[in-house]
C-alpha positions in Angstrom: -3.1 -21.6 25.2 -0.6 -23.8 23.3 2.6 -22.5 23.4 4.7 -22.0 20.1 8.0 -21.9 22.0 10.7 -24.0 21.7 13.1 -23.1 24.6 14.4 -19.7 25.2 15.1 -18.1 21.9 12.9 -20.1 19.3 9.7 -20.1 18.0 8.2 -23.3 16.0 5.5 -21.6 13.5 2.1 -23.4 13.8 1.1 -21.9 10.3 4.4 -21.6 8.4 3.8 -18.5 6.4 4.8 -18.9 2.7 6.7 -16.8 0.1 4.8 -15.7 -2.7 7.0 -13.5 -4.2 11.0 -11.9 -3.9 13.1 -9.7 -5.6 16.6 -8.4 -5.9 18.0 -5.5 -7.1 21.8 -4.9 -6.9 24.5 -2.6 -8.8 27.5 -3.3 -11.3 29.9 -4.5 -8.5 27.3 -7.4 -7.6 26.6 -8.0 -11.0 29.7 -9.2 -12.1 30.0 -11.4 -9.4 29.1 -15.6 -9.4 25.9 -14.9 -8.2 24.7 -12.8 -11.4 22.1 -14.8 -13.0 19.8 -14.9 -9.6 19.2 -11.4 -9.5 16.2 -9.8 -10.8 17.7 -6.6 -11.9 21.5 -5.3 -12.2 22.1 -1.4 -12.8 25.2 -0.5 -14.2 25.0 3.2 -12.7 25.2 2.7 -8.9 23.5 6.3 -8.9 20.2 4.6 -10.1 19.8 7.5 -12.3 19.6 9.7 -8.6 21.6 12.5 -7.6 22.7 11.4 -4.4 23.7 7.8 -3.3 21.2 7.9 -0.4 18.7 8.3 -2.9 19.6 6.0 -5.0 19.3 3.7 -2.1 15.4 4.6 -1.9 15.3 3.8 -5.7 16.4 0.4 -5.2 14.0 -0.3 -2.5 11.2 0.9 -4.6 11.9 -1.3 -7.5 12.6 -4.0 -5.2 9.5 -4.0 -3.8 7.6 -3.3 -6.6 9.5 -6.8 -8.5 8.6 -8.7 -5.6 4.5 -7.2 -5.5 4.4 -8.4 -9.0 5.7 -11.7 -8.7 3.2 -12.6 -6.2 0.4 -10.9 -8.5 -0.2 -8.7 -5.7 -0.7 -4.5 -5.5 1.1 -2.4 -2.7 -2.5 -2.3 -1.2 -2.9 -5.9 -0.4 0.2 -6.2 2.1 -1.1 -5.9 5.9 2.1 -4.8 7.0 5.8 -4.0 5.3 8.4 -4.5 7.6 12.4 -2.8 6.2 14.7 -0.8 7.0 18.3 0.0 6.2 21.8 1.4 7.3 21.2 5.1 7.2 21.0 7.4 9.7 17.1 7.1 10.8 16.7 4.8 7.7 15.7 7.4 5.5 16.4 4.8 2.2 13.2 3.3 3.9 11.1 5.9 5.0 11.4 7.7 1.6 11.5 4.5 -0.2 7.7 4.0 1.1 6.3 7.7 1.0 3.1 7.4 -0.6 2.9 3.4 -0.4 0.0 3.7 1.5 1.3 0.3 3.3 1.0 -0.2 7.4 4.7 0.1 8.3 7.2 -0.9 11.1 10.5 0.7 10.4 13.3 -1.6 11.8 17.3 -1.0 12.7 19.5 -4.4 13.0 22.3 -3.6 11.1 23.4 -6.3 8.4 20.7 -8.4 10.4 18.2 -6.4 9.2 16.8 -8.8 6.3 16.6 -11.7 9.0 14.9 -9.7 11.2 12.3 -8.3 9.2 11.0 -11.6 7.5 11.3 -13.0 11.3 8.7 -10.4 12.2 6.7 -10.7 9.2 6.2 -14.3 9.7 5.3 -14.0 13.0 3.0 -11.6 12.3 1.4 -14.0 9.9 1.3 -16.9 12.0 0.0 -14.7 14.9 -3.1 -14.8 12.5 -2.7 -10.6 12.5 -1.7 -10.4 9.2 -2.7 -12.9 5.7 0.0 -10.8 3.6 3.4 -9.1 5.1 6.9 -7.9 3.5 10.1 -7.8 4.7 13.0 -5.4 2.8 16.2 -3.9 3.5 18.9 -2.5 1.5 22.7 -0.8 1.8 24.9 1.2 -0.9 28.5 1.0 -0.8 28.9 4.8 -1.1 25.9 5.8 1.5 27.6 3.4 3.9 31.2 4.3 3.3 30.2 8.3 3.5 28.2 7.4 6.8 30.7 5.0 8.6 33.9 5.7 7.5 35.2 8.4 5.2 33.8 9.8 1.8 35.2 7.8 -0.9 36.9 11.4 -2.5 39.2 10.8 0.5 40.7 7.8 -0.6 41.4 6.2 2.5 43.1 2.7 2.3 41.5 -1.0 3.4 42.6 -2.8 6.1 42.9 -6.6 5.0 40.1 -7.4 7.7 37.9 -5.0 6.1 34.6 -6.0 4.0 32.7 -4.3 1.1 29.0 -3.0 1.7 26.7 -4.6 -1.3 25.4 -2.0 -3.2 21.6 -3.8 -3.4 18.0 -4.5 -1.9 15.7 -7.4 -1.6 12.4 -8.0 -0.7 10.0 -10.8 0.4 6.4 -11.2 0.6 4.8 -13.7 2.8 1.6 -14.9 2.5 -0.8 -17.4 4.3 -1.5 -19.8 1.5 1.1 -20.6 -1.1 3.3 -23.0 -3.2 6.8 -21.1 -2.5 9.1 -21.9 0.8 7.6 -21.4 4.1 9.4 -20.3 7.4 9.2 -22.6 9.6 10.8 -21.3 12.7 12.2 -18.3 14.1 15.1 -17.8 16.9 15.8 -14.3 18.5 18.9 -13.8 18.9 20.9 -11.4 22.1 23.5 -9.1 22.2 27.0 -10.4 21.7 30.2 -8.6 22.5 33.3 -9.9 23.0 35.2 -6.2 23.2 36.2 -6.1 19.8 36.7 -2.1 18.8 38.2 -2.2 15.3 35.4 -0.8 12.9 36.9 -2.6 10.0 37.1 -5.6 11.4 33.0 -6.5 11.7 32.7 -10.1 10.6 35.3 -10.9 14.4 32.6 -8.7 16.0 29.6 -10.5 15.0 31.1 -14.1 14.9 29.9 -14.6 18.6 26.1 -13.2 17.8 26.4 -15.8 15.1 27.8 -18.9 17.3 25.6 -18.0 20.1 22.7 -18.2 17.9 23.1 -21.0 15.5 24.3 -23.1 18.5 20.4 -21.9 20.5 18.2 -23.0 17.7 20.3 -26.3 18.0 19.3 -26.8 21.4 15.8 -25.2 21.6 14.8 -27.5 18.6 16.9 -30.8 19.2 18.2 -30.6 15.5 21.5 -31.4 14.2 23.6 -29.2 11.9 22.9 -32.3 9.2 19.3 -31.5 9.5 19.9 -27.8 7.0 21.5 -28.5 3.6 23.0 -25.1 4.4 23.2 -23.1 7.5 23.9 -19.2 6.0 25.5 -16.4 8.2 24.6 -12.8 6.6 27.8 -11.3 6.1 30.1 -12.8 8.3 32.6 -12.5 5.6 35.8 -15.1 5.4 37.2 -14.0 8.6 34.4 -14.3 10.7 33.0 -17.5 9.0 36.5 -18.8 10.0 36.0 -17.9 13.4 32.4 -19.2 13.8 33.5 -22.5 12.2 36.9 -22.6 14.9 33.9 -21.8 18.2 32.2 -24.9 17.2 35.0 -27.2 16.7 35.9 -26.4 20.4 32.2 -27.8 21.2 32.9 -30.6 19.3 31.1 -29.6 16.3 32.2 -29.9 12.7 30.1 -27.0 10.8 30.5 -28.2 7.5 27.5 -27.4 6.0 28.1 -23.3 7.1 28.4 -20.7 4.4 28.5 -16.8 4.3 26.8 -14.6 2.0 29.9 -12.6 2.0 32.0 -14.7 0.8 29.7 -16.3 -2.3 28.2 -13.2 -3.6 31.9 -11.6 -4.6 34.7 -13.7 -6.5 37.2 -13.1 -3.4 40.1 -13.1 -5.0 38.9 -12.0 -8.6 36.9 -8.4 -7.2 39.3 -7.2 -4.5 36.9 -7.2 -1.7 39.2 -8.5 0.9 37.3 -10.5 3.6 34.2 -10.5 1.1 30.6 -8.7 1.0 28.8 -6.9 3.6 25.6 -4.0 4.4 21.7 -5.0 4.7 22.0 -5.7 1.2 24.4 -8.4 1.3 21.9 -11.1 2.8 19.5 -9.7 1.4 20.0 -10.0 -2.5 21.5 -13.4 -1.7 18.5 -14.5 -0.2 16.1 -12.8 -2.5 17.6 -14.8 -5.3 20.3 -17.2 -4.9 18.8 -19.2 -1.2 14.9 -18.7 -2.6 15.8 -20.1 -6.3 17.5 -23.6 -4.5 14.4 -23.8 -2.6 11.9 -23.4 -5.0 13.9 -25.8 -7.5 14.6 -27.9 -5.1 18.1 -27.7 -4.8 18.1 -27.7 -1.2 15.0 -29.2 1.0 15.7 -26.7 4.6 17.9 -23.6 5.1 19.1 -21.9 8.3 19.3 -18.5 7.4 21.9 -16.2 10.4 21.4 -12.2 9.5 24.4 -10.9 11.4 24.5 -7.0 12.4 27.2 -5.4 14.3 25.1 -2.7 16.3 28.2 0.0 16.0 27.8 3.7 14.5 30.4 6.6 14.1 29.7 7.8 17.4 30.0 4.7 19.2 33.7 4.3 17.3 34.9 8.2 18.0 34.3 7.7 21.6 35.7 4.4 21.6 33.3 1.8 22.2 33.5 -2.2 21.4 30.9 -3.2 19.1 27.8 -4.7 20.1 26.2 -7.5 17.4 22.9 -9.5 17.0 21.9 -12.4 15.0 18.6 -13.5 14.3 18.0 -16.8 12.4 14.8 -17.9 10.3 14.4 -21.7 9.1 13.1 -21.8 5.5 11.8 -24.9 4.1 11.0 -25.9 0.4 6.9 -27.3 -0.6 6.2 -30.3 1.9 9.8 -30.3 3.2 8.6 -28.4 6.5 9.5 -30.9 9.0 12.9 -32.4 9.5 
């Protein structure tokens, strides 16, 4: 059998699946950011008209993947396979978000990577030829994550400068065999990174490495330069560890100057106070689902590298005083007949 793999970590997609449809669904915060006209839907009650915030997580996903089912002039039925999940404790935004879907589901946990990972699974399922339609969703809150991770937000507690703010949003895509929208082209896995970092507020110098390690292996398993992406996009790296990814490559030799972060474009820094800039499942996600798929399909940019970055951490792992671990997984998106480099 012919292989599909391109060195250790990357997968070259014989069939590059296509989008046919994605959606994004974000809050107030998000809304009034530069990013605002590419989302499908802003809500000006975070609640989502729910009465707790991890239900109004599950809202979001709903609508999210209900936008995304009618833009590709499909029903919930038609999907082989829904891959999502979130940042709850056993995902329940997902697993509720899909009660009575009646759709074939994996539920996944990557952190912030989550969006990269599920649409790197949902291709591959594609391509595999086990699957002719697959979606791939995820979603954070900024209260549900700040309640979970840190403290409730009645208690006040103050922001290091190092710390980012969890998007309050979900996004969707649904792959297909056939279709005129971007196609994925390739796939690389990424592997645990930890270089002993322990500060919980201080995730985007966590998951810098993850990011390095795995921008710099699809490099080498393809043979492609930087030059060959119009962008290269970490998930929520934030300005800090954007700054750090950029310094790891320079010491290879290597001017990134094509790399952006999701968390730093979907917030005015200095305008919204978010410190380093944006972060959660939702932060890639939305940006993705709107801004990265809207440059493709206008052709605004011909290939993207798209980084989800997730730092693998939860409260118990901080109480007892453990580093973080962090993944990357990156997926190569391409615009109509602009699938090889």
């Amino acid at each position: 059998m012919e292989t599909k793999r391109l060195g250790a970590q990357t997968v070259a997609l014989a069939s590059p699946p296509a989008v046919m449809g994605y959606a994004s669904v974000v809050g107030k915060k998000e809304g009034d950011g530069p990013l605002a006209a590419f989302f499908d839907h802003i809500e000006q009650d975070d609640s989502f008209g729910e009465k707790t915030w991890e239900k109004a997580e599950t809202a979001m996903q709903r609508l999210a993947l209900s936008m995304a089912l009618n833009k590709a002039g499909l029903a919930a039925c038609n999907l082989d396979y829904i891959f999502a999940g979130d940042l709850l404790n056993q995902c329940i935004g997902t697993g509720f978000a899909l009660r009575g879907q009646d759709i074939p589901f994996y539920g996944l946990y990557g952190a912030c990577s989550t969006m990269a990972e599920s649409l790197s699974l949902a291709a591959l399922m594609i391509d595999g030829g086990f699957a002719s339609h697959t979606a791939a969703m995820t979603s954070s809150h900024f209260c549900s994550a700040e309640r979970q991770y840190r403290t409730p937000l009645e208690y006040g507690g103050q922001r290091t400068p190092t710390a980012q703010w969890t998007v309050t949003g979900s996004g969707c895509t649904i792959l297909a065999t056939e279709g005129d929208g971007p196609r994925v082209t390739h796939v690389t896995t990424g592997k645990i990174a930890d270089k002993g970092i322990k500060d919980a507020n201080n995730m985007g110098a966590a998951m810098a490495p993850a990011a390095y390690e795995t921008i710099k292996a699809h490099l080498q398993d393809t043979g492609l330069k930087p030059s060959c992406y119009d962008l290269i996009l970490t998930g929520d790296l934030g300005q800090l560890g954007r700054d750090i990814v950029l310094d790891l490559f320079r010491r290879d030799g290597v001017e990134l100057s094509n790399l952006a972060d999701c968390g730093t474009i979907i917030y005015d820094l200095e305008g919204q106070d978010v410190h380093c800039g944006g972060s959660g499942c939702g932060c890639s996600a939305v940006v993705l689902n709107g801004y990265l798929m809207d440059g493709l399909k206008q052709g605004r940019w011909k290939r993207l590298l798209f980084c989800g970055t997730g730092a693998l951490l939860s409260p118990t792992s901080t109480q007892q005083g453990e580093s973080i671990p962090a993944i990357c997984h990156a997926v190569a998106l391409a615009a109509p007949g602009c699938e090889r480099a």
